[in-house]
Jmol script that loads the backbone (N, CA, C; Angstrom):
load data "model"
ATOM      1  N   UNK A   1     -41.259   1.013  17.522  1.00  0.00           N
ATOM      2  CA  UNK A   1     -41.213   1.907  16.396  1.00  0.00           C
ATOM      3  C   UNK A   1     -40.189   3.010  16.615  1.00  0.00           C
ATOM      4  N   UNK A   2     -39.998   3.718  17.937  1.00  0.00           N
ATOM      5  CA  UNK A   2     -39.246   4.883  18.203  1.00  0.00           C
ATOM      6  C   UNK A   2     -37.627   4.363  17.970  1.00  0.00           C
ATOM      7  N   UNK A   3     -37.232   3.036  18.303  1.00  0.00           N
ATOM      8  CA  UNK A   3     -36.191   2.321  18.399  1.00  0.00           C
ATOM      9  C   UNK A   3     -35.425   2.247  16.977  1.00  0.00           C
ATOM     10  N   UNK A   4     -36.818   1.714  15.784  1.00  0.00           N
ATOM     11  CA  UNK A   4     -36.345   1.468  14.763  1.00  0.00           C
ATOM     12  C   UNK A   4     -36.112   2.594  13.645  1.00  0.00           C
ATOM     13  N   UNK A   5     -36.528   3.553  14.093  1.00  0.00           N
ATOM     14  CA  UNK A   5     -35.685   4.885  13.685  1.00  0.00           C
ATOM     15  C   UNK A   5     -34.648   5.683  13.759  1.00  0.00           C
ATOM     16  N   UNK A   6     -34.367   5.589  15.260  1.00  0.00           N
ATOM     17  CA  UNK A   6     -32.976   5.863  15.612  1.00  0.00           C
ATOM     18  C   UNK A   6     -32.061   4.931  15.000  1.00  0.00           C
ATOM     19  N   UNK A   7     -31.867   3.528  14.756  1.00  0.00           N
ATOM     20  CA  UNK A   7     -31.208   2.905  14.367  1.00  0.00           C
ATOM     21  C   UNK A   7     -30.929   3.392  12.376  1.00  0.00           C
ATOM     22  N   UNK A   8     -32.118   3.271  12.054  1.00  0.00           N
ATOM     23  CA  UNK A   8     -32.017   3.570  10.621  1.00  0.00           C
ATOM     24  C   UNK A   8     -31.513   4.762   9.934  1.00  0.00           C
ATOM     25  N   UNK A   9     -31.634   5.719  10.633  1.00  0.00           N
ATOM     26  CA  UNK A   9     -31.167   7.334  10.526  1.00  0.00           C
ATOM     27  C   UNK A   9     -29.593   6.556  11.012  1.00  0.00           C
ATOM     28  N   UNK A  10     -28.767   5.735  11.791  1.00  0.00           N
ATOM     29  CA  UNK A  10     -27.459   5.947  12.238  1.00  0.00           C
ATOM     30  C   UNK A  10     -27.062   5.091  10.859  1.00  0.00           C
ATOM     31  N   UNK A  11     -27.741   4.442  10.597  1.00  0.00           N
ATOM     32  CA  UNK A  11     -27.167   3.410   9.071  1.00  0.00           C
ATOM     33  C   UNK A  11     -27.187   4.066   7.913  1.00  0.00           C
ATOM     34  N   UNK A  12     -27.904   4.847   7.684  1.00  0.00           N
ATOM     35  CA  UNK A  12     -28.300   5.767   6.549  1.00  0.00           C
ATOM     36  C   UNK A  12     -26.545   6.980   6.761  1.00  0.00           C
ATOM     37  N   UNK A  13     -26.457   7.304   8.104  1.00  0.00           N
ATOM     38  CA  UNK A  13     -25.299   8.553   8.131  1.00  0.00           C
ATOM     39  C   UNK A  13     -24.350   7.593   7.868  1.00  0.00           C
ATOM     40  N   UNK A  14     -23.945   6.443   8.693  1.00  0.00           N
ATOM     41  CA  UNK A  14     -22.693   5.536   8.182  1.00  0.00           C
ATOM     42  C   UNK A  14     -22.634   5.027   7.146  1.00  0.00           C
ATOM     43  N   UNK A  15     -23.570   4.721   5.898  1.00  0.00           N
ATOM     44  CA  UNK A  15     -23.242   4.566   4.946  1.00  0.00           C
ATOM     45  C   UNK A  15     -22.885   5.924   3.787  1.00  0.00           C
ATOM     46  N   UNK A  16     -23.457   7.125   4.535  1.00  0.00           N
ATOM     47  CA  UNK A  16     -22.574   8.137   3.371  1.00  0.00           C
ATOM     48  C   UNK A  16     -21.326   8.801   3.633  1.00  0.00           C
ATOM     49  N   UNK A  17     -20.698   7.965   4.666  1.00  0.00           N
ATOM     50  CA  UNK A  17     -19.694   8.162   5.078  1.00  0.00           C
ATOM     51  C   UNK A  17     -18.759   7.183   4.364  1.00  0.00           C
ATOM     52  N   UNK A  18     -18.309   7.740   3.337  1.00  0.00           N
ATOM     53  CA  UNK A  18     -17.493   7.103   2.373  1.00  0.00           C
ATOM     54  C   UNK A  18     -16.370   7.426   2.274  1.00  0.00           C
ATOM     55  N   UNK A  19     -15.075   6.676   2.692  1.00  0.00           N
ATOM     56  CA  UNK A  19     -13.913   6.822   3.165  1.00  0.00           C
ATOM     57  C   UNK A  19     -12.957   7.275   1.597  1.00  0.00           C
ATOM     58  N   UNK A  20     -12.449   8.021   2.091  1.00  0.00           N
ATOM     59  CA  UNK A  20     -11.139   8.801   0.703  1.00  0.00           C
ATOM     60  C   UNK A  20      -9.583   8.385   0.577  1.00  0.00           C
ATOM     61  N   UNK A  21      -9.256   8.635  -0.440  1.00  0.00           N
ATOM     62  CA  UNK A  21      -7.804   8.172  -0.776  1.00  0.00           C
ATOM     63  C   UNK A  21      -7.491   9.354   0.594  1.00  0.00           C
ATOM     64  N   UNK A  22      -6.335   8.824   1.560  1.00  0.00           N
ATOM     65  CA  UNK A  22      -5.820   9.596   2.219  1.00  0.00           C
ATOM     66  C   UNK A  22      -6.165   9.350   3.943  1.00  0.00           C
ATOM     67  N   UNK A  23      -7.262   8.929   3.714  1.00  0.00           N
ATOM     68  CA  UNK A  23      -7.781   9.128   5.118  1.00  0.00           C
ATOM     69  C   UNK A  23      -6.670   7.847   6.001  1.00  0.00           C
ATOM     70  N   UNK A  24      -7.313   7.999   7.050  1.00  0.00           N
ATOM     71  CA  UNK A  24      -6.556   6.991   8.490  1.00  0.00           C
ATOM     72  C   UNK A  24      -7.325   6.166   8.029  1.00  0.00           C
ATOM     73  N   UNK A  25      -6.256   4.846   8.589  1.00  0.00           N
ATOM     74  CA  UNK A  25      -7.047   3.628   8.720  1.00  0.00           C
ATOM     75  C   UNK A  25      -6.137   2.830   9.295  1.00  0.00           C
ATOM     76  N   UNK A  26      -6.760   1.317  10.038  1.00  0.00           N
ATOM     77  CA  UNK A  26      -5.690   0.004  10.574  1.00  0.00           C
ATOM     78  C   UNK A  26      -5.855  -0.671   9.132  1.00  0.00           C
ATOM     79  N   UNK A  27      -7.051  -1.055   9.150  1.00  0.00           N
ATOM     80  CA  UNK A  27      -7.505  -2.220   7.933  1.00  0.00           C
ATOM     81  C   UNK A  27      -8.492  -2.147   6.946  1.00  0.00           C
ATOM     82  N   UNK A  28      -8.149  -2.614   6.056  1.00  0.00           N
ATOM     83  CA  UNK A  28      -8.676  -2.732   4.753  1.00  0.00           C
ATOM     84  C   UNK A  28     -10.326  -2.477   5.142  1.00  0.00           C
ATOM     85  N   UNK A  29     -10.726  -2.793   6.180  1.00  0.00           N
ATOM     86  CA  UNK A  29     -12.381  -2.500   6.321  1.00  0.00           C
ATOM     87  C   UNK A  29     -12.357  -0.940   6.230  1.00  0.00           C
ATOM     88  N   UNK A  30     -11.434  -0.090   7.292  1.00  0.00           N
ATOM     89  CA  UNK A  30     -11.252   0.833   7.371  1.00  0.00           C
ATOM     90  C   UNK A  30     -11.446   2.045   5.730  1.00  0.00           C
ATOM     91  N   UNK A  31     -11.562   1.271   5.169  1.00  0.00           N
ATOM     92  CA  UNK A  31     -11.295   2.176   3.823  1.00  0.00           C
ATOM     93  C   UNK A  31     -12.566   1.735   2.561  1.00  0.00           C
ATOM     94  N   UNK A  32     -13.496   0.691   2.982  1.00  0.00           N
ATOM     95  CA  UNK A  32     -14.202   0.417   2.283  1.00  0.00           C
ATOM     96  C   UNK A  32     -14.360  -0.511   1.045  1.00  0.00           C
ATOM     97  N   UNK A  33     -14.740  -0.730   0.110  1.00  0.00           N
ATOM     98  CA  UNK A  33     -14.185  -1.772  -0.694  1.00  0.00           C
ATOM     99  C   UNK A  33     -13.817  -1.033  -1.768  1.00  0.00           C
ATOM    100  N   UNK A  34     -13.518   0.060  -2.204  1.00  0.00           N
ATOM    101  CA  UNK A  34     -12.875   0.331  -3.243  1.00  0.00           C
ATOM    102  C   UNK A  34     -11.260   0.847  -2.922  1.00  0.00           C
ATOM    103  N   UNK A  35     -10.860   0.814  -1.950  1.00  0.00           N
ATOM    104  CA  UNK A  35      -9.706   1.412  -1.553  1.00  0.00           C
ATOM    105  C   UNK A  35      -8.728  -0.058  -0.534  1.00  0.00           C
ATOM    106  N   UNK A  36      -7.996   0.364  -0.219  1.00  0.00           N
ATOM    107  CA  UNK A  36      -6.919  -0.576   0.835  1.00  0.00           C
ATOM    108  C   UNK A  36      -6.000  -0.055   1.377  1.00  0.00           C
ATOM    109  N   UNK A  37      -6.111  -0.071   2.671  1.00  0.00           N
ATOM    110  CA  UNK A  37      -5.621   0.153   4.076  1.00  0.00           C
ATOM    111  C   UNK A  37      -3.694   0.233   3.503  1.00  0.00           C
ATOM    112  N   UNK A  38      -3.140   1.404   3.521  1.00  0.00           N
ATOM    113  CA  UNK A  38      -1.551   1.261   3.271  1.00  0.00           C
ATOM    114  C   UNK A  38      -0.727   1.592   5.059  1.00  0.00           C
ATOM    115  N   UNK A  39      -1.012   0.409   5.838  1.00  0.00           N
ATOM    116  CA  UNK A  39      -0.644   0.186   7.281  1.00  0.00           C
ATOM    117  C   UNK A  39       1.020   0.668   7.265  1.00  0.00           C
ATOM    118  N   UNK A  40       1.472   0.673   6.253  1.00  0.00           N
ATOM    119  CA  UNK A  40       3.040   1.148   6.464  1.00  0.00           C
ATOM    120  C   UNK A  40       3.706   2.584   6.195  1.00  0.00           C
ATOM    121  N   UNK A  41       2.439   3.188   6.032  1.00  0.00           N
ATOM    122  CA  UNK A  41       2.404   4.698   6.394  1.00  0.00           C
ATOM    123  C   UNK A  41       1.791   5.629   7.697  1.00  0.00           C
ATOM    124  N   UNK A  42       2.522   6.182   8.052  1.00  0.00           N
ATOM    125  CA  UNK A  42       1.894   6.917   9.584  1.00  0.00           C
ATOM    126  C   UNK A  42       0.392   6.493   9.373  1.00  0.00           C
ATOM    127  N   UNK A  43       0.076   6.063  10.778  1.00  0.00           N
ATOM    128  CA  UNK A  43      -1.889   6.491  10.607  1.00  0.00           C
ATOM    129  C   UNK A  43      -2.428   5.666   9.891  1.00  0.00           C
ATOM    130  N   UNK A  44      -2.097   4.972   8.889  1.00  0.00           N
ATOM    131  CA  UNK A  44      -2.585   3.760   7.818  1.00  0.00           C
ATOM    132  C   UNK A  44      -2.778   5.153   6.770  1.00  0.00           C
ATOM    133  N   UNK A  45      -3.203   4.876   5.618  1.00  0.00           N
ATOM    134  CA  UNK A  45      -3.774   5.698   4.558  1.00  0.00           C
ATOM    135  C   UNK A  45      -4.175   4.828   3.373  1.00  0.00           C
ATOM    136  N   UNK A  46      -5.381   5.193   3.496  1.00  0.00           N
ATOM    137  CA  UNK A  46      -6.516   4.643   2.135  1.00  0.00           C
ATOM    138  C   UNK A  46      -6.119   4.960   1.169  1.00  0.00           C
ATOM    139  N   UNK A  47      -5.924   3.707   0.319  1.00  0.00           N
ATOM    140  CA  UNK A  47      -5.316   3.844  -1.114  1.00  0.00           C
ATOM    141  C   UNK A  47      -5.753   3.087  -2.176  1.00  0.00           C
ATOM    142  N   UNK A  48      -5.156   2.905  -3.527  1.00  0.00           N
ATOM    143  CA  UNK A  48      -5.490   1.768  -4.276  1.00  0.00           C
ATOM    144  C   UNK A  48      -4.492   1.946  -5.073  1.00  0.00           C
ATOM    145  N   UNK A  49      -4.002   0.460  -5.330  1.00  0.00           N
ATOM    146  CA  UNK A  49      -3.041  -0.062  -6.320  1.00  0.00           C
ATOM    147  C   UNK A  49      -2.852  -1.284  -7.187  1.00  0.00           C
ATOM    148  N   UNK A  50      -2.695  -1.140  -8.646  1.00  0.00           N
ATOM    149  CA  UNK A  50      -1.867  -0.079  -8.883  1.00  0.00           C
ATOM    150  C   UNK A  50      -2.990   0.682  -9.940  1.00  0.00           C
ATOM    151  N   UNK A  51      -2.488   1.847  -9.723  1.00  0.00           N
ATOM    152  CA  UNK A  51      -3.357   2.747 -10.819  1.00  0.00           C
ATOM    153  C   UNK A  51      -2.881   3.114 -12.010  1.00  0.00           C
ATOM    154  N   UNK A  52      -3.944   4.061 -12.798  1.00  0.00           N
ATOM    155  CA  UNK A  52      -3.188   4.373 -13.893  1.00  0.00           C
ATOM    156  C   UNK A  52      -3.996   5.749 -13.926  1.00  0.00           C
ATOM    157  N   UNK A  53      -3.250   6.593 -14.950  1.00  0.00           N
ATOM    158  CA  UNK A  53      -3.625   8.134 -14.776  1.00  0.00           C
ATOM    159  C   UNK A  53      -4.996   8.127 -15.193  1.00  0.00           C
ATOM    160  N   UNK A  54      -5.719   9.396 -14.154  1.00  0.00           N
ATOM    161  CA  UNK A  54      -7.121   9.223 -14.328  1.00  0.00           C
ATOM    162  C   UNK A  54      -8.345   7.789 -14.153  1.00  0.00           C
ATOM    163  N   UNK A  55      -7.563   6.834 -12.866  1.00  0.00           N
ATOM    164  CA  UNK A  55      -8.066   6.154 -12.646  1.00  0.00           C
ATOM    165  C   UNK A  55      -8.734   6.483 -11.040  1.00  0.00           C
ATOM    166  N   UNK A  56      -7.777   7.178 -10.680  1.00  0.00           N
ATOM    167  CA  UNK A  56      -8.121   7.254  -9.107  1.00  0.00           C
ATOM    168  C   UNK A  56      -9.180   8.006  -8.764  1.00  0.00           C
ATOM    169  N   UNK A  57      -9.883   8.268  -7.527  1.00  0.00           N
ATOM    170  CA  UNK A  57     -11.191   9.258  -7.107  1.00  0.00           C
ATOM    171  C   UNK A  57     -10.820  10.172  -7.556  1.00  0.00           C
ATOM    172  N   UNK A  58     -11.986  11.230  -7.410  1.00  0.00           N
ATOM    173  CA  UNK A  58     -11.572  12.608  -8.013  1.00  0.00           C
ATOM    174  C   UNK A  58     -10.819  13.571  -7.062  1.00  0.00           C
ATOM    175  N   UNK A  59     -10.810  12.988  -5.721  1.00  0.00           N
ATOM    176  CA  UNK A  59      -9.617  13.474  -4.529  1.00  0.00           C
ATOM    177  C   UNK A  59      -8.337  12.989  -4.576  1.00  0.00           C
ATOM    178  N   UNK A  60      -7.954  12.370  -5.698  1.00  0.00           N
ATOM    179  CA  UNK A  60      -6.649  11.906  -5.844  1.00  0.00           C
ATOM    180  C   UNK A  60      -6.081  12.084  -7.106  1.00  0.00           C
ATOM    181  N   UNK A  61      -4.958  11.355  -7.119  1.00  0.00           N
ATOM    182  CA  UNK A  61      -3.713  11.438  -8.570  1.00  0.00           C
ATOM    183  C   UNK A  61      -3.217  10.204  -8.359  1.00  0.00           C
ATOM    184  N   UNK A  62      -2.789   9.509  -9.331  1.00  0.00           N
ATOM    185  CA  UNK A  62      -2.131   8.172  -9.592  1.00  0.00           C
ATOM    186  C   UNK A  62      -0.685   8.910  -9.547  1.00  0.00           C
ATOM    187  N   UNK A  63       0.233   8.577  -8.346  1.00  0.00           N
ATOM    188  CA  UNK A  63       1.619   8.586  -8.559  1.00  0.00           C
ATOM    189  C   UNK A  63       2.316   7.381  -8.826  1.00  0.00           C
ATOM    190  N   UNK A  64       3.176   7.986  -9.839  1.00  0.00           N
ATOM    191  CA  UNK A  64       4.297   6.431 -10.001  1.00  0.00           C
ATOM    192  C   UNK A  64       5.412   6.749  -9.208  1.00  0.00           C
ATOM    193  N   UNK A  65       5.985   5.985  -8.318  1.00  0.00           N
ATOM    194  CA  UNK A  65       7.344   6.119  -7.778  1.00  0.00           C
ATOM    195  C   UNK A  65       8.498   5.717  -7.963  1.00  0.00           C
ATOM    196  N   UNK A  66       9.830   6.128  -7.659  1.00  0.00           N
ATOM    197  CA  UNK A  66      10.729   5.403  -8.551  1.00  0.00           C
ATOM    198  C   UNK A  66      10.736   3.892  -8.543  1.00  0.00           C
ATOM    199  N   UNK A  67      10.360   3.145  -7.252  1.00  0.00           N
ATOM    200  CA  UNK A  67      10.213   1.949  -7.568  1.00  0.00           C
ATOM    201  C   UNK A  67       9.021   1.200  -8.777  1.00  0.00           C
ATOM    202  N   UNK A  68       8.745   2.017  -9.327  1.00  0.00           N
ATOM    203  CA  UNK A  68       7.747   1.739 -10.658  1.00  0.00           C
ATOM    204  C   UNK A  68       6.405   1.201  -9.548  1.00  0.00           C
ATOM    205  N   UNK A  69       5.969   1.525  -8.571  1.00  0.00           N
ATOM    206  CA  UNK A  69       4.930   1.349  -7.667  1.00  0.00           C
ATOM    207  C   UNK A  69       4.058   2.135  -8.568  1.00  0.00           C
ATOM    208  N   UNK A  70       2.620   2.177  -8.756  1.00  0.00           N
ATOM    209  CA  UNK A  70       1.527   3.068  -8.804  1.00  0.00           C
ATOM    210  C   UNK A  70       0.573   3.263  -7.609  1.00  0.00           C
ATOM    211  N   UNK A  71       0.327   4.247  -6.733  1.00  0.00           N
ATOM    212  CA  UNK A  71      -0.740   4.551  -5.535  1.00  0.00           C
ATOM    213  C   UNK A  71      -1.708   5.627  -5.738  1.00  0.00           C
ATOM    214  N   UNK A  72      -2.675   5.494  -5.593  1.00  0.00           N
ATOM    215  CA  UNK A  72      -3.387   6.694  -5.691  1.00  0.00           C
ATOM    216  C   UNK A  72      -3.276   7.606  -4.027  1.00  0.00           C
ATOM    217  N   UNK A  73      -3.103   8.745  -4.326  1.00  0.00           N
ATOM    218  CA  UNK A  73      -2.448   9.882  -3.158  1.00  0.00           C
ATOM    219  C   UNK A  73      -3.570  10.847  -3.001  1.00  0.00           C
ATOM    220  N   UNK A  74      -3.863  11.421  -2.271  1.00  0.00           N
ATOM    221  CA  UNK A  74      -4.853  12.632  -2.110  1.00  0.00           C
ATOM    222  C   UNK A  74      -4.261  13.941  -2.758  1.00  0.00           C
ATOM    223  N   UNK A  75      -5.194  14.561  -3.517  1.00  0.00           N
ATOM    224  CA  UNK A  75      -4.453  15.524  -3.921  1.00  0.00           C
ATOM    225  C   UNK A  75      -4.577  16.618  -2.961  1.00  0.00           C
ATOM    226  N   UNK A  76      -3.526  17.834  -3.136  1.00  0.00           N
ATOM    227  CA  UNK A  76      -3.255  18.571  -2.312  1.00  0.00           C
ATOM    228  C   UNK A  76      -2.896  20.378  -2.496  1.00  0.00           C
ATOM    229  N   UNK A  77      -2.916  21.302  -2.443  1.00  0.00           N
ATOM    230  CA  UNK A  77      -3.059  22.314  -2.741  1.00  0.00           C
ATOM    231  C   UNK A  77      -1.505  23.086  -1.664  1.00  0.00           C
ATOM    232  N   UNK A  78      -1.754  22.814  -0.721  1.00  0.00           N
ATOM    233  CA  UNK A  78      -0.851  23.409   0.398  1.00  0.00           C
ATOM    234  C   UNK A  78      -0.595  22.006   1.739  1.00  0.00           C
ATOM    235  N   UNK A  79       0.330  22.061   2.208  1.00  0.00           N
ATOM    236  CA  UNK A  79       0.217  21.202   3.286  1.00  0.00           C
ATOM    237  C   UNK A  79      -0.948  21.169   4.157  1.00  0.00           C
ATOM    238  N   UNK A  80      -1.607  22.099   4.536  1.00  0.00           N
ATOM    239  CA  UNK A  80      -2.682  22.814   5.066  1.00  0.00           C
ATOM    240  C   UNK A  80      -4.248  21.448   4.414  1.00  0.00           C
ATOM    241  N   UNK A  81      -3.745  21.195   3.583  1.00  0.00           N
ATOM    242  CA  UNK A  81      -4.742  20.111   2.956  1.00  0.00           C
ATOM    243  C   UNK A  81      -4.780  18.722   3.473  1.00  0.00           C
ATOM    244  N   UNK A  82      -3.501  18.650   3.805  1.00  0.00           N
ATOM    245  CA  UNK A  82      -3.246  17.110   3.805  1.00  0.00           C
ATOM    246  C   UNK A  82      -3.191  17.112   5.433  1.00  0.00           C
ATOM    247  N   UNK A  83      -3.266  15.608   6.147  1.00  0.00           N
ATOM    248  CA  UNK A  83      -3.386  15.232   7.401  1.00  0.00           C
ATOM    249  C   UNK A  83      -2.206  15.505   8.005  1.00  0.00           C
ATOM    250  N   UNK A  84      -2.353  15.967   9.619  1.00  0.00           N
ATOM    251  CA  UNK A  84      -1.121  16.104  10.193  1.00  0.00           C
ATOM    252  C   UNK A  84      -0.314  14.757  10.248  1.00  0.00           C
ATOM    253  N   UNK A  85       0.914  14.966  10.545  1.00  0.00           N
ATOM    254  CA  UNK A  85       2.058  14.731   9.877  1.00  0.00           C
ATOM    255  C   UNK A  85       2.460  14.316   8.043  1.00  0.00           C
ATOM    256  N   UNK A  86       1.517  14.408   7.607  1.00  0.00           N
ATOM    257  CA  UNK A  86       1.667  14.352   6.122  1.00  0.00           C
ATOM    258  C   UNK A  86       2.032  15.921   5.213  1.00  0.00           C
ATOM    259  N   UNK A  87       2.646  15.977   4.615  1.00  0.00           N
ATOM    260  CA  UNK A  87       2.892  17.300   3.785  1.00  0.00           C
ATOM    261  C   UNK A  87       2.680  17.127   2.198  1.00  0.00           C
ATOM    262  N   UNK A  88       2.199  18.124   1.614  1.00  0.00           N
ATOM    263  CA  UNK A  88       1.971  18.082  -0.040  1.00  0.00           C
ATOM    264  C   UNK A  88       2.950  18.327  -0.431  1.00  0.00           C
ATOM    265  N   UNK A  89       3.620  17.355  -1.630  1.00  0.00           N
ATOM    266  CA  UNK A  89       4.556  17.137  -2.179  1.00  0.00           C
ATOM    267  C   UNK A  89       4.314  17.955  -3.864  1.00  0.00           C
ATOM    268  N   UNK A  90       4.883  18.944  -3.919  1.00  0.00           N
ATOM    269  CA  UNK A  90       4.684  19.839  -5.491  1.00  0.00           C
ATOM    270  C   UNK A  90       5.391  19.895  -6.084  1.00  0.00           C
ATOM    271  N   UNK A  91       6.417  19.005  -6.032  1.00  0.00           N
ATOM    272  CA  UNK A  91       7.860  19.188  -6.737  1.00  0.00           C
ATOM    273  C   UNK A  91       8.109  17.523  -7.555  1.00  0.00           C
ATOM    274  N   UNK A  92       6.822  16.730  -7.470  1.00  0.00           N
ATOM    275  CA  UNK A  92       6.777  15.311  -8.403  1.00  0.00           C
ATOM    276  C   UNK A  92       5.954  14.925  -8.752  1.00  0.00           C
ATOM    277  N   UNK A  93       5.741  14.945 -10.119  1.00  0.00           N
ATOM    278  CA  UNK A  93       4.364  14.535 -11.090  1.00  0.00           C
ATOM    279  C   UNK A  93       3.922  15.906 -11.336  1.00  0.00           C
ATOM    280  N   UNK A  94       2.952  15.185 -12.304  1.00  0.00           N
ATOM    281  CA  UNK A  94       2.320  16.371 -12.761  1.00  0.00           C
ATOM    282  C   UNK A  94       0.911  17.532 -12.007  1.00  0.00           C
ATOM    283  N   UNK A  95       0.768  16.645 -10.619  1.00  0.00           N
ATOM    284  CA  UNK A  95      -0.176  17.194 -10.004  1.00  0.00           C
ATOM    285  C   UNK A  95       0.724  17.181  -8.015  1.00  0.00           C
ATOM    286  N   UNK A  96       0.248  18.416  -7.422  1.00  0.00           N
ATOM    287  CA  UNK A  96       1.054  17.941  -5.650  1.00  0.00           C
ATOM    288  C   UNK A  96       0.204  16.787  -5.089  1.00  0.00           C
ATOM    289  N   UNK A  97      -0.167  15.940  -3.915  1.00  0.00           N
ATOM    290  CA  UNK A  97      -0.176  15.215  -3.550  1.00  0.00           C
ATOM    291  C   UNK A  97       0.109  15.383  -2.096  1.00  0.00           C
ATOM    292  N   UNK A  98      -0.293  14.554  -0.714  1.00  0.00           N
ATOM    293  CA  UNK A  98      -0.334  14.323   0.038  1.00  0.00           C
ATOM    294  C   UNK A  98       0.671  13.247   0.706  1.00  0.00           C
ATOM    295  N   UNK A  99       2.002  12.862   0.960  1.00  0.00           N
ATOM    296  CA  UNK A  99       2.937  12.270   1.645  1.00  0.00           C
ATOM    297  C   UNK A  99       2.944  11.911   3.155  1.00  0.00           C
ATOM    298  N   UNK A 100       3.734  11.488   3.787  1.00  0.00           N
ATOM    299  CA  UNK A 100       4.235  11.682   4.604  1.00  0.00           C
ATOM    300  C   UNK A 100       5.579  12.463   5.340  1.00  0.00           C
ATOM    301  N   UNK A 101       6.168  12.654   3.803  1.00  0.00           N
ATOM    302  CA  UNK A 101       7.491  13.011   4.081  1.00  0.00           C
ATOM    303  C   UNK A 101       7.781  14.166   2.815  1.00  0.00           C
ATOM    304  N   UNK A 102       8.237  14.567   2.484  1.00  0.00           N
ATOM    305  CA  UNK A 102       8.587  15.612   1.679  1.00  0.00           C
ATOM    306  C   UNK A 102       9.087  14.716   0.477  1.00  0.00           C
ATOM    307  N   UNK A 103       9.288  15.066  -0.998  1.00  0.00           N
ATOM    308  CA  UNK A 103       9.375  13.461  -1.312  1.00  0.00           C
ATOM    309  C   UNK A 103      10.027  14.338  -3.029  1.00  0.00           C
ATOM    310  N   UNK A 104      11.368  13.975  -3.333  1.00  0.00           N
ATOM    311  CA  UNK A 104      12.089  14.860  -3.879  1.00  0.00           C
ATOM    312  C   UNK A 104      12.604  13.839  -5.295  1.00  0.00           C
ATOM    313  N   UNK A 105      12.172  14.368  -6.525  1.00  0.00           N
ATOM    314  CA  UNK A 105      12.173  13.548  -7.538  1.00  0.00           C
ATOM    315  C   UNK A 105      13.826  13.311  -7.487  1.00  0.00           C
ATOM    316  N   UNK A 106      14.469  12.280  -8.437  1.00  0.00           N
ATOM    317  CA  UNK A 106      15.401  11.920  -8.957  1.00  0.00           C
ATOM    318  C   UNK A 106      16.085  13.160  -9.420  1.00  0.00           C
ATOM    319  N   UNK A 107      17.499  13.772 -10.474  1.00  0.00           N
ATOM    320  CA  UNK A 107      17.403  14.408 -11.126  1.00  0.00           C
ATOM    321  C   UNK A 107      17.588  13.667 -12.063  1.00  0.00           C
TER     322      UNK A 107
END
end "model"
wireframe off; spacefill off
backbone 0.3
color backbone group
């Protein structure tokens, strides 16, 4: 009985541990089933594609990129928000966002 409590209390915390647009990851498990593992960004980062505005969690924004890509991005307030080596990008779309790189519209 003492056994099967400890176990159930650790399943109960890992399941409200529900992974976000943004977070680290290797693989698609990593991110849960509503999201997918983007391995070709530092760290992996949990995403989903393709979106459309007001589709993504409420921690994110649907960016379109110039390659007409749609990703959902973490949204972001200050770099201070987003994961180290990632920086918030406030200078594309209509909301900032979470990058890797500083990320500078077309003119």
């Amino acid at each position: 009985m003492t056994r099967t409590l400890p176990r159930l209390g650790l399943l109960l915390v890992a399941l409200g541990c529900t992974p976000l647009v943004g977070d680290e990851c290797t693989t698609n498990a990593d991110c849960g089933t509503a999201l997918v593992c983007d391995s070709s960004q530092p760290a992996g980062y949990c995403t989903r594609s393709p979106c459309t505005p007001n589709s993504c969690p409420e921690e994110a924004v649907c960016i379109e990129f110039p390659d007409e890509s749609t990703w959902c991005m973490a949204r972001c307030e200050s770099s201070g928000d987003c994961r180290d080596d990632y920086v918030c990008v406030d200078n594309y779309g209509d909301l900032p966002f979470c990058n890797p790189q500083p990320f500078v519209a077309a003119p």
